[in-house]
Residue frames relative to the residue before (quaternion, step in Angstrom):
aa qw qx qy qz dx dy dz
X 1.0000 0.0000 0.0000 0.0000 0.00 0.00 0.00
X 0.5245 -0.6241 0.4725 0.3349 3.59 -1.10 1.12
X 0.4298 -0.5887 0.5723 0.3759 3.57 -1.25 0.42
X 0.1588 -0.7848 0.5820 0.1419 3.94 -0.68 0.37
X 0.5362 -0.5102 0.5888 0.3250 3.86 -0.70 0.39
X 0.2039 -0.6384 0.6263 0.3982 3.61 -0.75 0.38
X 0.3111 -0.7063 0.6182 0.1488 3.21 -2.04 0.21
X 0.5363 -0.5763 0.5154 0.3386 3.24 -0.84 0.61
X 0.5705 -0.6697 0.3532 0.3182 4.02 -1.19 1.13
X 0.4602 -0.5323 0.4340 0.5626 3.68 -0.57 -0.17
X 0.7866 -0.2151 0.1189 0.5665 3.55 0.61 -0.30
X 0.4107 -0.7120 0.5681 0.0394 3.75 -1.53 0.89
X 0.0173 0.8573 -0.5142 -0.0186 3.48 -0.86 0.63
X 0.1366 -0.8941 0.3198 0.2822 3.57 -0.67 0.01
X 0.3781 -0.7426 0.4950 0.2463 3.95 -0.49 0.59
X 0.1501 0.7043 -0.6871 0.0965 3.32 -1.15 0.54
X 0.0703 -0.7792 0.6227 -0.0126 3.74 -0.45 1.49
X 0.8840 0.1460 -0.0461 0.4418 3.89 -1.74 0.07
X 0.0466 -0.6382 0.7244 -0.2566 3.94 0.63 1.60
X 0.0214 -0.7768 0.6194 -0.1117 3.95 0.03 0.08
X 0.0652 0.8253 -0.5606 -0.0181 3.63 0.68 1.02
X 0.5155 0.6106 -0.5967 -0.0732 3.44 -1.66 -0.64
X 0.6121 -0.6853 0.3042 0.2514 3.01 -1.39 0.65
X 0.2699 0.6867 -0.5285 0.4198 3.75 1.33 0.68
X 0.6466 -0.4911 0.5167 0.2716 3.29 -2.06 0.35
X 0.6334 -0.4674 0.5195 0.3323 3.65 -1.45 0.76
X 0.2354 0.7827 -0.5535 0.1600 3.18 -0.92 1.56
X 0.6153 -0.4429 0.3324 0.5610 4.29 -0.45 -0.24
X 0.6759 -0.3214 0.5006 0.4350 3.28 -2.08 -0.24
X 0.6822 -0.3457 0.4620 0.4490 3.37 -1.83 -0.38
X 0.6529 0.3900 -0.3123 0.5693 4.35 0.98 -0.54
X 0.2883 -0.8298 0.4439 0.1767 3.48 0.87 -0.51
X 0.2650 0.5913 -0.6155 0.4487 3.17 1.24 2.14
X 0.6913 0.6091 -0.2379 0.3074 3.49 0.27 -0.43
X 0.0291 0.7150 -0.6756 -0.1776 3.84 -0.09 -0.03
X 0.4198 -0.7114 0.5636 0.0114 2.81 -1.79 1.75
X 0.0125 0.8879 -0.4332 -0.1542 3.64 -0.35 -0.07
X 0.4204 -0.7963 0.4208 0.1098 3.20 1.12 1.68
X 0.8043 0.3264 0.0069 0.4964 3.63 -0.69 -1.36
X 0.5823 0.6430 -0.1780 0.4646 3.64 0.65 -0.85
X 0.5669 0.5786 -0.4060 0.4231 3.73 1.07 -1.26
X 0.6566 0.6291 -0.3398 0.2401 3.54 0.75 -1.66
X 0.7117 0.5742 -0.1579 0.3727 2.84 1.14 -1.26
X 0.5333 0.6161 -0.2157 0.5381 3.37 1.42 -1.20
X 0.6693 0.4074 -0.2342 0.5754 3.94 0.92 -0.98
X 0.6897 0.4926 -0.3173 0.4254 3.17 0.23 -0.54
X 0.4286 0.7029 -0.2323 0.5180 3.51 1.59 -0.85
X 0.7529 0.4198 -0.0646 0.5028 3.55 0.34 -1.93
X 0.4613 0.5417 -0.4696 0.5227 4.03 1.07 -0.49
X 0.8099 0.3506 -0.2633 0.3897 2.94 -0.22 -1.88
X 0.3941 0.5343 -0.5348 0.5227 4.29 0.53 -0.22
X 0.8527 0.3733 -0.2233 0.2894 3.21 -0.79 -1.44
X 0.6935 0.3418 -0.3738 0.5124 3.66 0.95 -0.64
X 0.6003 0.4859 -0.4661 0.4315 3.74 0.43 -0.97
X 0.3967 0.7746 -0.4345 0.2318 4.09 1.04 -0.99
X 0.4509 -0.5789 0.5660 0.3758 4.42 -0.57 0.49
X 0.6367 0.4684 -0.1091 0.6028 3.61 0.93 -1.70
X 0.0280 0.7802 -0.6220 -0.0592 4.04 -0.37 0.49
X 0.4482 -0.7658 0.3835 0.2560 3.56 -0.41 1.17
X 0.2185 -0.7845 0.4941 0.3044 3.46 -0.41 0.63
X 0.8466 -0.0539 -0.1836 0.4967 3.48 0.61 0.11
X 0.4091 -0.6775 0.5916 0.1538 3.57 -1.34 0.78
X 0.0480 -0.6877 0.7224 -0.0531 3.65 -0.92 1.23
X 0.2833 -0.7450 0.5978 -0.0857 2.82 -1.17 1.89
X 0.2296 -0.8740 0.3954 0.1646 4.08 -0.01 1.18
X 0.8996 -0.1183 0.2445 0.3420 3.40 1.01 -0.02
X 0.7911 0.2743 -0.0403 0.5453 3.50 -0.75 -0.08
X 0.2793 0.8321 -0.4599 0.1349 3.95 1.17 0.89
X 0.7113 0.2663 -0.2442 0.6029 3.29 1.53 -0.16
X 0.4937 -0.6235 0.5059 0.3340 3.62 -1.14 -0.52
X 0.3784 -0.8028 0.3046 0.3457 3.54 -0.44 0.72
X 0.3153 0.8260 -0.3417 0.3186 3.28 1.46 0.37
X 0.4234 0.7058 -0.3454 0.4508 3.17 2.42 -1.04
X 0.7447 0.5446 -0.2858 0.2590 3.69 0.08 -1.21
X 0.5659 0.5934 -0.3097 0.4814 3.59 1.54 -1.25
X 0.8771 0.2415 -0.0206 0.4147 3.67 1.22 -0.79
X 0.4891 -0.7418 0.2952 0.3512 3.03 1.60 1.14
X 0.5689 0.6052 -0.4391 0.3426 3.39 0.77 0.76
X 0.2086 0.8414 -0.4826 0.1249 3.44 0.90 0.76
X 0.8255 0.3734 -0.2099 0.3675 3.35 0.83 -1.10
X 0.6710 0.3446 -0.4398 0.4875 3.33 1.08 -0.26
X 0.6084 0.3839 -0.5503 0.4239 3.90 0.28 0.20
X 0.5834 0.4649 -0.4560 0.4854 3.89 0.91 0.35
X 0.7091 0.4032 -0.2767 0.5080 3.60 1.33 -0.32
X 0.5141 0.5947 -0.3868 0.4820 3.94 1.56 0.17
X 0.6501 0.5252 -0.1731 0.5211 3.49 1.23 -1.20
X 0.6070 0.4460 -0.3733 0.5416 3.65 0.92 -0.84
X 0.4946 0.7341 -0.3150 0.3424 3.28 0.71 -1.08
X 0.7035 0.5189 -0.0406 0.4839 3.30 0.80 -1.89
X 0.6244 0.6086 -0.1600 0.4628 3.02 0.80 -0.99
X 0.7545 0.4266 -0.2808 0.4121 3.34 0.75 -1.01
X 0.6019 0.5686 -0.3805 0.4118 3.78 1.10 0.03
X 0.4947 0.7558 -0.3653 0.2249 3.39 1.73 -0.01
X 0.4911 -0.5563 0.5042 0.4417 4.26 -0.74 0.88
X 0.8464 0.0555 -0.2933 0.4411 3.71 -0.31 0.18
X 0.7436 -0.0354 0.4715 0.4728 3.76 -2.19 -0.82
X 0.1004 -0.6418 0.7600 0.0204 3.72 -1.01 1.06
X 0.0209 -0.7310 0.6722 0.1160 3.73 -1.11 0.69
X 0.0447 -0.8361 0.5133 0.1880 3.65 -0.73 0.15
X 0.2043 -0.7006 0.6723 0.1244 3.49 -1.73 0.40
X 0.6309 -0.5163 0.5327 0.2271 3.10 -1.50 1.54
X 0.2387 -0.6701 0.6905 -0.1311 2.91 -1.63 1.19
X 0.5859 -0.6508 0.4137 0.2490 3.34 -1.11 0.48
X 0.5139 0.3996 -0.3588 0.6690 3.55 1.66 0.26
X 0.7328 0.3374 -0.5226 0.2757 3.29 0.39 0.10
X 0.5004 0.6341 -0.3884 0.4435 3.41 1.64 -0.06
X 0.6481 0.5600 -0.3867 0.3419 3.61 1.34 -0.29
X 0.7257 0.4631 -0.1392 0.4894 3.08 1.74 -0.91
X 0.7103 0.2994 -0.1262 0.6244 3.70 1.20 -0.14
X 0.3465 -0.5679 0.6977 0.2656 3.82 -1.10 0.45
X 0.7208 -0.5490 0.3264 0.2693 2.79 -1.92 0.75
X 0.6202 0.5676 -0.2404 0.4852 3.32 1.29 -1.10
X 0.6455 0.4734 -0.3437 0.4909 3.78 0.90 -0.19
X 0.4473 0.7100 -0.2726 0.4707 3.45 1.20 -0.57
């Protein structure tokens, strides 16, 4: 096999699914196998920023899948500002953030607010 030069991609993105924010202590799923780490997400995102910018290949855009808050927001009238803490976060990212609705965000928001 020829030796090739590496090449630089045609272009780089970054993924980041289920940021589940809210502002409650680290606790389990709803079955309680899982540890959750509520508060903790920020940090975890904030984690994945600094990756992507320090990155050789700098993503030009960042496609959030979903699940940006926790539906726990709604039980405690805290939907919009943990949807405005996370955006918030979001806004320090190295490229265009796009996002896709998640099934926590349908707990925390009607469709028509969406």
């Amino acid at each position: 096999m020829d030796h090739c030069p590496p090449e630089q991609p045609l272009f780089t993105f970054g993924v980041i699914a289920d940021v589940q924010y809210a502002d409650i202590d680290d606790g389990y799923n709803y079955s309680r196998t899982r540890k959750r780490y509520y508060r903790s997400s920020l940090e975890l995102l904030r984690k994945a920023q600094k990756r992507w910018s320090e990155s050789a290949a700098k993503p030009e855009f960042i496609l959030q899948l979903g699940d940006i808050i926790d539906g726990l927001n709604k039980s405690r009238g805290a939907s919009e500002l943990a949807l405005n803490t996370v955006l918030r976060e979001f806004g320090s990212s190295p490229g265009e953030v796009h996002h896709v609705w998640g099934n926590h965000e349908f707990y925390n928001f009607s469709r028509s607010a969406l």
